[in-house]
C-alpha positions in Angstrom: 79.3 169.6 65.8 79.0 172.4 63.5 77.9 173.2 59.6 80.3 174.7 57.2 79.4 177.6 57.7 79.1 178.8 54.3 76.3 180.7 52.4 75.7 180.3 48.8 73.7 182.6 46.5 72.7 181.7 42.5 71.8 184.3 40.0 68.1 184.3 39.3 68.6 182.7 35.9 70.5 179.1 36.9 68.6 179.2 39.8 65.5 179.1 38.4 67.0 176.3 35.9 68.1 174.0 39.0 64.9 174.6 40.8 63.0 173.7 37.2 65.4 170.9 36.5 65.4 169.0 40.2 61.5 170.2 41.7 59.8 167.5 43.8 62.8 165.6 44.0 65.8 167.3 45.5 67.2 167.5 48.8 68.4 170.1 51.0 71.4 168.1 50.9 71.3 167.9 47.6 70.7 171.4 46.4 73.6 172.5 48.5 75.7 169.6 46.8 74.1 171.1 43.1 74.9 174.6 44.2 78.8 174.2 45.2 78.9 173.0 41.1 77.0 175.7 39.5 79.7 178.7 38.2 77.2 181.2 38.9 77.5 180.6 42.8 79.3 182.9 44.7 80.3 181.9 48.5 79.9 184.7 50.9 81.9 184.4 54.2 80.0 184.0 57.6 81.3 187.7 58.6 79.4 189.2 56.1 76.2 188.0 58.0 77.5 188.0 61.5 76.7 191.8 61.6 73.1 191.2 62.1 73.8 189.1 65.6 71.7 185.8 64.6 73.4 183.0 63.3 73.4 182.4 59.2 70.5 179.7 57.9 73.7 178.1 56.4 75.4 177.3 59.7 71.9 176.0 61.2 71.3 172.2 62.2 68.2 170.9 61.6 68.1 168.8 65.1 66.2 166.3 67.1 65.6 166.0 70.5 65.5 162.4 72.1 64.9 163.1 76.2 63.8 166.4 76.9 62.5 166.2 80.8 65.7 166.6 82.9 69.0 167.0 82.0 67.2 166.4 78.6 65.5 170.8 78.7 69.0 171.9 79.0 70.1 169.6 76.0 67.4 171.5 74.7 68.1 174.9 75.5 71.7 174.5 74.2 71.0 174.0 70.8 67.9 176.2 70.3 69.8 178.3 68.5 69.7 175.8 65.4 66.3 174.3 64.2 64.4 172.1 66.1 63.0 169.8 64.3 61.3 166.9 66.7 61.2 166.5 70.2 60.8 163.2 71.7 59.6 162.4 75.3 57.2 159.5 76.8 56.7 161.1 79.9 54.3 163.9 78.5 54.5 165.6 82.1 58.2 165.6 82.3 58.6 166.7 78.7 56.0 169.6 79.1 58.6 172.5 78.9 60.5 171.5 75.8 57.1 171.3 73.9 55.8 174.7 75.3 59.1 176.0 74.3 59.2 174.7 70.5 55.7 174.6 69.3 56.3 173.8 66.1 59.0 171.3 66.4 57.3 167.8 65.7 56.5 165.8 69.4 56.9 162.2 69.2 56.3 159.5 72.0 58.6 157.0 70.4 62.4 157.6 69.1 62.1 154.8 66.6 59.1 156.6 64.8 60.8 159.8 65.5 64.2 158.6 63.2 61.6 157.2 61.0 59.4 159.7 60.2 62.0 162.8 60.2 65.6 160.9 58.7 65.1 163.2 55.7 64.5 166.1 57.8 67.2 166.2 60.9 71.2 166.5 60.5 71.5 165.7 63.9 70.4 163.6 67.1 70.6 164.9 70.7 70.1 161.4 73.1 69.3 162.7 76.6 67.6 159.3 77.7 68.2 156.9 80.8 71.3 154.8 80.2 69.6 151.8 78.7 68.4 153.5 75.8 71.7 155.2 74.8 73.4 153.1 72.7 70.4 152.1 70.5 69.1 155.9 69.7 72.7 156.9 69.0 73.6 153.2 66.6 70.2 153.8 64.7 70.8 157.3 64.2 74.9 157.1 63.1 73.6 154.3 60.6 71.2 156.7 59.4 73.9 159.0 58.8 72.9 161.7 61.4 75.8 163.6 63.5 74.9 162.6 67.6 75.6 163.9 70.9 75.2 161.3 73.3 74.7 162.1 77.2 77.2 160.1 79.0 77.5 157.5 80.1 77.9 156.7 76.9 76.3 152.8 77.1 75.5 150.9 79.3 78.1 148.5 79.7 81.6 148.0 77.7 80.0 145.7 74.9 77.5 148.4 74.2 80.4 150.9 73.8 82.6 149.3 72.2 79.8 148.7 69.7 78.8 152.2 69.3 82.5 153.2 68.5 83.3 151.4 66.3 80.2 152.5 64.0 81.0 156.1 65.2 84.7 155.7 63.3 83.3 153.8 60.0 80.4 156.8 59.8 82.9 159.6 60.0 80.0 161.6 61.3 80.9 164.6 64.2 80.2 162.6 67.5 80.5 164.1 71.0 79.9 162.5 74.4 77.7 165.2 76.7 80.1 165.2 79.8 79.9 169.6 80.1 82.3 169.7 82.6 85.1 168.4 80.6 85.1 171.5 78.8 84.6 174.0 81.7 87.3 176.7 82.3 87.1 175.4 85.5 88.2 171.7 84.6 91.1 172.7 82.0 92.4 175.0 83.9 93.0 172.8 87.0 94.3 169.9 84.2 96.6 172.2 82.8 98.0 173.3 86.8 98.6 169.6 87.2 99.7 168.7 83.8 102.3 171.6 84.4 103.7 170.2 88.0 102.1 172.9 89.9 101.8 170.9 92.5 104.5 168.0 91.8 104.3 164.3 91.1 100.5 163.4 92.4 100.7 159.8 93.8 97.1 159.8 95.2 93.6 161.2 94.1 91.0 161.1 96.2 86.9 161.0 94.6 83.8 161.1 96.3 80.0 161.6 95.3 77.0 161.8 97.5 74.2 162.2 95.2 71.6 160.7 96.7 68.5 158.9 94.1 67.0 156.6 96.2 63.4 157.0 97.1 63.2 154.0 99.2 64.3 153.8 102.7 67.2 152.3 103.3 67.6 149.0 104.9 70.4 147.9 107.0 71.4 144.1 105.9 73.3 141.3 107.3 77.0 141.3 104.9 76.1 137.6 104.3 72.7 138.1 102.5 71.5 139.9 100.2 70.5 143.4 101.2 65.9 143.7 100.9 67.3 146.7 98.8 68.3 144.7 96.2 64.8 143.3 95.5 62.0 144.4 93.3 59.2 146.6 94.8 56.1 144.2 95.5 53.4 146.7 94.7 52.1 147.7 91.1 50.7 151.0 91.0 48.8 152.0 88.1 51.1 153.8 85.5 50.2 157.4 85.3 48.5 158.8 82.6 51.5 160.8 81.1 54.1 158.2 80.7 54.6 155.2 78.1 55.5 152.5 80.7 56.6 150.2 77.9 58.3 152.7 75.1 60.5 154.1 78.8 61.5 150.6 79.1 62.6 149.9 76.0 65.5 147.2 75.6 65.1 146.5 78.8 63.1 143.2 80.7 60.1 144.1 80.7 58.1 144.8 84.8 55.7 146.9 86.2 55.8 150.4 86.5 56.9 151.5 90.1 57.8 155.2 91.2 61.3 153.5 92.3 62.2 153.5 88.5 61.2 156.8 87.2 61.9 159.6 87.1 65.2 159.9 88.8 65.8 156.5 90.9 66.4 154.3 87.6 70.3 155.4 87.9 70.7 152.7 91.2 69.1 149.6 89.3 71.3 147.6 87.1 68.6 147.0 84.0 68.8 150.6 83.5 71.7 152.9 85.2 75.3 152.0 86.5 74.8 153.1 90.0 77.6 156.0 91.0 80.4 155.0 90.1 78.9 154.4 86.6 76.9 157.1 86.7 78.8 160.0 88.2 82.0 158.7 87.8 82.2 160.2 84.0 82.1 163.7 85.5 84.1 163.0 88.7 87.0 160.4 88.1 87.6 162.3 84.5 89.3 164.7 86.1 92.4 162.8 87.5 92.1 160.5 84.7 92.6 163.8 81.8 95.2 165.1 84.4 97.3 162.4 84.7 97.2 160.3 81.8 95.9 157.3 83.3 94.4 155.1 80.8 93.8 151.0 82.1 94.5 149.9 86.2 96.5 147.3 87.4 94.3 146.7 90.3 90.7 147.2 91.0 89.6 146.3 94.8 85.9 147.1 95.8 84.2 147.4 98.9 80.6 148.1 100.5 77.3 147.2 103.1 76.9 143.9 101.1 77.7 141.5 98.6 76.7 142.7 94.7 72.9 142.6 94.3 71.7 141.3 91.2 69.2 143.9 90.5 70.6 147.1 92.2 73.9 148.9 93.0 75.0 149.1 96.5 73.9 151.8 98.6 77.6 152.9 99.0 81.1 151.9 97.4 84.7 152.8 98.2 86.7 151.3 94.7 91.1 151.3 95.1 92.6 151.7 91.7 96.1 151.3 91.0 98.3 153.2 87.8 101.2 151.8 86.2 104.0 154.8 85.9 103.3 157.1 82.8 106.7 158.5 81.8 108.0 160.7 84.1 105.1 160.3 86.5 104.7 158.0 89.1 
């Protein structure tokens, strides 16, 4: 995502036409559109500011921030550079350090008001919310004409995705999906070792995650049945006093607030995260999958403690995927 990273200047005589001319009704959009036609304007290369070390107004993104407790502050802190325009949180608690650190970007509690109240004022959405709420921000936001950076996964499920690409390609607008790793020196340069035969024709890639979310103690659980894991916490705590209950929930059916859920433990419950695979999977399987051009499997064969809960992923999975040959690889 970037600007054009030009600067314009206007002598003071057709600028103070334009400014008499369009007052109280122009656009920053728009007076950059009305300067790139005016013959007076001369365009004065990024270089010729770079001297001073801070990045030109010109190549500056007027941003929001959707998320900002979590992975959501170091969203945050990547793009401080450009101008932060609203930050968006409802867990006031969680969201504490973003505010602090941008006290004069706008705070909202709701990203719907947030698109609302700002479209004339942002370029560009940053989504850094729970799963559920990905693919809405980042549809409303493309139909509203604003560049997005969505964390991944990118939905959550393939109907959500496919629905969000397809209005990504008829925008045209700069879209990026936030798996950092991807672009790590790290990453590429064990892709191109592989990609290169380094290590000859790979037949088998071994994955494995043990991130560990779950707050409740784990329950062992006859194969047959379904595991107590999978149900809904009886008890209904009051919701604290800095978090939205409904506005975290969002698209999702609505139930009482339980620690279980939020902050972190959301990821394991089907109504709002994909469980591991799903969830770490974008990092961890991309690897192989960028190294060896493997696009669809054959064969998918699953297996863990229990048969698939309706409301939560399994405490542990082992998935077998099979690859058709890809030219000259196996």
């Amino acid at each position: 995502m970037g600007t054009a990273g030009l600067r314009r200047k206007a002598n003071t005589k057709d600028m103070k036409k334009m400014k008499t001319d369009c007052q109280s009704r122009i656009t920053r959009r728009g007076f950059i559109g009305a300067a790139a036609s005016a013959t007076a304007f001369t365009i004065v290369p990024r270089h010729v500011l770079a001297g001073s070390g801070k990045t030109p107004p010109s190549e500056k993104l007027n941003i929001a921030c959707i998320g900002v407790g979590g992975k959501g502050i170091q969203n945050v802190k990547s793009v401080s550079t450009d101008n932060l325009v609203a930050l968006c949180d409802v867990d006031e608690k969680r969201g504490a350090e973003a505010f602090e650190m941008h006290p004069k970007a706008k705070r909202y509690s709701d990203w719907r008001r947030l698109l609302d109240k700002e479209e004339k004022n942002i370029d560009a959405v940053v989504v850094t919310t729970p799963d559920h709420v990905h693919i809405p921000v980042s549809v409303m936001a493309l139909k509203m004409g604003k560049h997005v950076y969505c964390e991944k996964p990118l939905g959550h499920n393939v109907n959500e995705i496919r629905v969000v690409t397809e209005v990504a390609r008829e925008s045209g607008l700069a879209t990026q999906l936030g798996t950092s790793n991807h672009s790590s020196r790290n990453y590429r340069g064990v892709v191109e070792l592989i990609k290169a035969g380094t290590i000859g024709h790979v037949r088998e890639v071994h994955v494995s995650c043990d991130n560990e979310w779950d707050p409740l103690p784990r329950v062992a659980a006859d194969a047959s049945t379904l595991s107590p894991r999978d149900r809904r916490p009886e008890e209904t705590p009051p919701v604290p006093k800095h978090l939205k209950w409904n506005l975290w929930l969002g698209p999702a059916p609505v139930r009482p607030y339980h620690p279980s859920y939020h902050p972190i433990a959301w990821r394991g419950w089907w109504d709002f995260g994909n469980g591991r695979l799903g969830d770490m999977g974008c990092h961890l399987i991309d690897l192989p999958f960028s190294a060896l051009d493997l696009k669809y499997p054959l064969t998918v064969e699953a297996e863990g403690p229990h048969r698939a809960g309706l409301e939560r992923a399994p405490r542990w999975l082992i998935s077998k995927w099979t690859f058709a040959a890809r030219g000259d690889q196996p």
